[in-house]
C-alpha positions as CSV (number, residue, x, y, z in Angstrom):
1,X,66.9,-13.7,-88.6
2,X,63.8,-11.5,-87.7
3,X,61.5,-12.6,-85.9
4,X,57.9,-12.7,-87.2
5,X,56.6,-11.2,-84.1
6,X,58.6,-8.3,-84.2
7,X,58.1,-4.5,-84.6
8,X,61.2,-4.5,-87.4
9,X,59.5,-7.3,-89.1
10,X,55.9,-5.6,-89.3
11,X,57.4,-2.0,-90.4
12,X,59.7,-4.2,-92.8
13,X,56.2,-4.8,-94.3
14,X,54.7,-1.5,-94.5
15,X,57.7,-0.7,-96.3
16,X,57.0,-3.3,-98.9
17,X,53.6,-1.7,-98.9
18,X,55.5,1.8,-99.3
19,X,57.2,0.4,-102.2
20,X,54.2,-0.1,-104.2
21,X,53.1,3.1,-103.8
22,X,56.3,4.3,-105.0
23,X,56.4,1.9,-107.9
24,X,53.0,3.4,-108.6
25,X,53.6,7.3,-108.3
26,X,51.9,7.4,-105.1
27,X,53.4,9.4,-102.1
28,X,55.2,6.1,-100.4
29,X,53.3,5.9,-97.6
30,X,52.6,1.8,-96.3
31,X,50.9,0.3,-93.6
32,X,49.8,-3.2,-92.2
33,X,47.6,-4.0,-89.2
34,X,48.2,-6.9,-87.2
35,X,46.0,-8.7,-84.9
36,X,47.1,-11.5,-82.3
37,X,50.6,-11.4,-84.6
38,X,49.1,-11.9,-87.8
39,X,49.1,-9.5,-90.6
40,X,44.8,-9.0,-91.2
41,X,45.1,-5.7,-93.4
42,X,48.2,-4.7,-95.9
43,X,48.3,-1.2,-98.0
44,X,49.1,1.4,-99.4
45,X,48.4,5.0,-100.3
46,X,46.0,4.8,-103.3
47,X,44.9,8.5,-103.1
48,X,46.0,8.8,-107.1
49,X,44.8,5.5,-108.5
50,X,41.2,6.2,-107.1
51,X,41.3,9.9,-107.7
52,X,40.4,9.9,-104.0
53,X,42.5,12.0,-101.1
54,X,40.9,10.0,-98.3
55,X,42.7,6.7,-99.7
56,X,45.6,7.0,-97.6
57,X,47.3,4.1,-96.2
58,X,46.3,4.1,-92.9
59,X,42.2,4.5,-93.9
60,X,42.6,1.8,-96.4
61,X,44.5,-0.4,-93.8
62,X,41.5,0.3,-91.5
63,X,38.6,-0.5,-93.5
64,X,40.1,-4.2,-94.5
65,X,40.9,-4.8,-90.7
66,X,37.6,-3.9,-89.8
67,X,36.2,-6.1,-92.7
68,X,38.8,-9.4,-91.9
69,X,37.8,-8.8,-88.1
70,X,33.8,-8.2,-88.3
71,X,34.2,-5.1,-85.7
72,X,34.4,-1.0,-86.7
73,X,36.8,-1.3,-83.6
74,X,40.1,-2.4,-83.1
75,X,41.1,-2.4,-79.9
76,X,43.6,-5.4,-79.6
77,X,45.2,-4.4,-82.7
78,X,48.3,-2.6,-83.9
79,X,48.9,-0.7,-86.8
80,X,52.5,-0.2,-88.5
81,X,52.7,2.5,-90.9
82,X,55.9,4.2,-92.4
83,X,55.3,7.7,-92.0
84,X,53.3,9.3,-88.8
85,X,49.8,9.8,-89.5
86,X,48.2,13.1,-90.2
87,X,45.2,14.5,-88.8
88,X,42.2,12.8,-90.7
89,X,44.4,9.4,-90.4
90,X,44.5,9.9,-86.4
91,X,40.8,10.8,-86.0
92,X,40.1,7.9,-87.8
93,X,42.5,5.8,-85.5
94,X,41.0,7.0,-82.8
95,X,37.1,6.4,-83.9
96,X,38.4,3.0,-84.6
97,X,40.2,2.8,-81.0
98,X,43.1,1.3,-82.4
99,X,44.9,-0.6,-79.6
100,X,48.6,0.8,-81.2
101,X,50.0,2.7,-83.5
102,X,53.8,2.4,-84.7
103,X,55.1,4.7,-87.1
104,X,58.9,5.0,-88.9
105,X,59.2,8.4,-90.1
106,X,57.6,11.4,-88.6
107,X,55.9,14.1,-91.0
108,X,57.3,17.8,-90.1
109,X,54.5,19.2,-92.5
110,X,51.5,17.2,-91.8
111,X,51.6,14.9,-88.6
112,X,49.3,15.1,-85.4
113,X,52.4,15.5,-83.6
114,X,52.2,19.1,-84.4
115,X,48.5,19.9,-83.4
116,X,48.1,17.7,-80.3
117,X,50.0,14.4,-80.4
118,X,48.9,11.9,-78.2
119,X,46.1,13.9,-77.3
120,X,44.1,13.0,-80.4
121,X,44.1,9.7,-80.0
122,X,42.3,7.4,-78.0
123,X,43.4,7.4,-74.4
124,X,44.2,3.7,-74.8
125,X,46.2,3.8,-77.9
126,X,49.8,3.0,-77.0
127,X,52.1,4.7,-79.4
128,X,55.5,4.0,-81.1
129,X,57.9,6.1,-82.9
130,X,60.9,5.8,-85.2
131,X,60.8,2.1,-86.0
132,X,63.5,1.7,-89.1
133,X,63.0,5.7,-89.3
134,X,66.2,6.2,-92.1
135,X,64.3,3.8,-94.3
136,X,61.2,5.2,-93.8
137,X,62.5,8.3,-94.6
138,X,64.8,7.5,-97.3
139,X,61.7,5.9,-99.4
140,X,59.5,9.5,-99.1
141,X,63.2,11.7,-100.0
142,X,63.5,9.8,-103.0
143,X,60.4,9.8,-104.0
144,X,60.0,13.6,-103.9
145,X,63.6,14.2,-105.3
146,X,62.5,12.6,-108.0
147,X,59.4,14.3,-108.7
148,X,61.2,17.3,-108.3
């Protein structure tokens, strides 16, 4: 049994979150935040629904964390998200000073790992990578195989 307090347990959310998205034609793309081990912000990508292409996960996760918590910062906070943030994701992380950020898949295309990693985010923000990365990835190649 996982434990609640556990990385796999959190990313096993942010898939759920994925799977909406994918249910809803969306790029799969799911995240939570958790604060003090408790889930304060669940979603998903959204950019289609709202005919918006700053509704990723990660910025929608963000806004209700900052909403549950009362703060625009989120320093004792992690978020979980199922494929590695790309640029306008990580500067928002890092205006929000995000206290960690754990990721399953990593984007060869569009992640800050390509133009500056770490670098970009701020200096405090502890990062994970590759937490249940074959799901993660397995979601985002069948969704794209199938819109192809």
């Amino acid at each position: 049994m996982l434990s609640v307090y556990s990385d796999t347990y959190y990313m096993k959310q942010a898939l759920a979150e994925a799977e909406k998205a994918y249910e809803a034609g969306e790029v799969p793309v799911g995240a939570v935040i958790v604060s003090e081990n408790r889930i304060i912000a669940r979603a998903h990508n959204q950019t289609e629904q709202l005919t918006d292409v700053t509704a990723h996960a990660e910025i929608m996760a963000i806004t209700a964390a900052a909403s549950h918590l009362g703060s625009k910062y989120l320093p004792e906070c992690t978020l979980y998200v199922t494929l590695e943030p790309c640029l306008m994701c990580t500067g928002a992380l890092a205006w929000a000073q995000i206290g960690r950020i754990a990721y399953g898949a990593s984007d060869e295309k569009r992640g800050f790992m390509l133009y500056g990693g770490k670098s970009l985010l701020h200096p405090k923000t502890k990062l994970e990578m590759g937490i249940l990365e074959a799901e993660c990835a397995d979601l985002m190649k069948r969704f794209f195989k199938a819109r192809r």
